[in-house]
N, C-alpha and C positions, 0 to 999 in steps of 0.2 A: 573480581579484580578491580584495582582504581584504577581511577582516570588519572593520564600522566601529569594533566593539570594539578589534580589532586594532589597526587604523592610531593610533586614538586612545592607547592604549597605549605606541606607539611616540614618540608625539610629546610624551608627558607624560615618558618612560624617557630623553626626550634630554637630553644632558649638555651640551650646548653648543659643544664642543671643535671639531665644524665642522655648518656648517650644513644644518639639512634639505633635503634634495632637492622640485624644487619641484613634484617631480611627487607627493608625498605630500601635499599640498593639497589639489592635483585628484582623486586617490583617495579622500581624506576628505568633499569634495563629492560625489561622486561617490555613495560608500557610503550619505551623508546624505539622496542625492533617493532613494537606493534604497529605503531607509526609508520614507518620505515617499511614495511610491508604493505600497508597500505598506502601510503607514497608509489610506492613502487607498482602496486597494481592497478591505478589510477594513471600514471604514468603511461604503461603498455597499452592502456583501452584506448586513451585520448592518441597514443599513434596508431592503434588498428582506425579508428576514428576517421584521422586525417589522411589513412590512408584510403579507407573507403571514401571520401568526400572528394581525392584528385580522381578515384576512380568514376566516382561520378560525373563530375567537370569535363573529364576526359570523352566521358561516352554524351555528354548533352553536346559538345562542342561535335563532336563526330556527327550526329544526329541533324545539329543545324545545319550543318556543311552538305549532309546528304537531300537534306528538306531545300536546302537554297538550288541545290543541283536539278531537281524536281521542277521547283517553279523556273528557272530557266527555262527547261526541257518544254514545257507546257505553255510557255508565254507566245508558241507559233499556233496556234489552237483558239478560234475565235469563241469566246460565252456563247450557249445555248441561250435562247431568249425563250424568256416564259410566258406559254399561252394563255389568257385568261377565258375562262369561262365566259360567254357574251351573253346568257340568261342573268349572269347576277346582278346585284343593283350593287352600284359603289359605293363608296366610304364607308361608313359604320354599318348602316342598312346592309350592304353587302357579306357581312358577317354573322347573320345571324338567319338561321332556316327558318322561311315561313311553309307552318303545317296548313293542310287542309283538313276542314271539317269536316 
């Protein structure tokens, strides 16, 4: 099949000298619904699309609201404070295991 560009091309390029065949009509309809269906199903994905993307929106918004709830709830609860080891040597030294031989 051609491309609707194509046929369209052809039928603007025609000189008139004899007549278009009538089956480049049908072609041109043809290529037009083809469009036109692909319009159309392009169309329905980008709203399934956008409707997954509020469903989304929807649920991160829920999600925050439940997380912010959380840290409220937690904010009466003092940090555990962390023990340090009192053999290790600190800063960089303290980072790395000395073996014995």
């Amino acid at each position: 099949m051609a491309d609707f560009d194509e046929v369209l091309a052809q039928i603007r390029e025609h000189k008139g000298e004899e007549p278009l065949p009538a089956t480049m009509y049908e072609t041109l309809a043809q290529e037009h619904q083809a469009l036109r269906d692909q319009l159309d199903g392009a169309t329905s994905q980008l709203a399934e699309k956008e409707t997954g993307i509020a469903q989304a929106q929807a649920e991160v918004s829920r999600l925050k609201s439940a997380n912010y709830d959380l840290v409220i709830a937690q904010q009466g609860n003092p940090p555990e404070t962390i023990k340090l080891d009192p053999e290790r040597k600190g800063g960089i030294a303290g980072l790395f295991n000395s073996r014995k031989r």
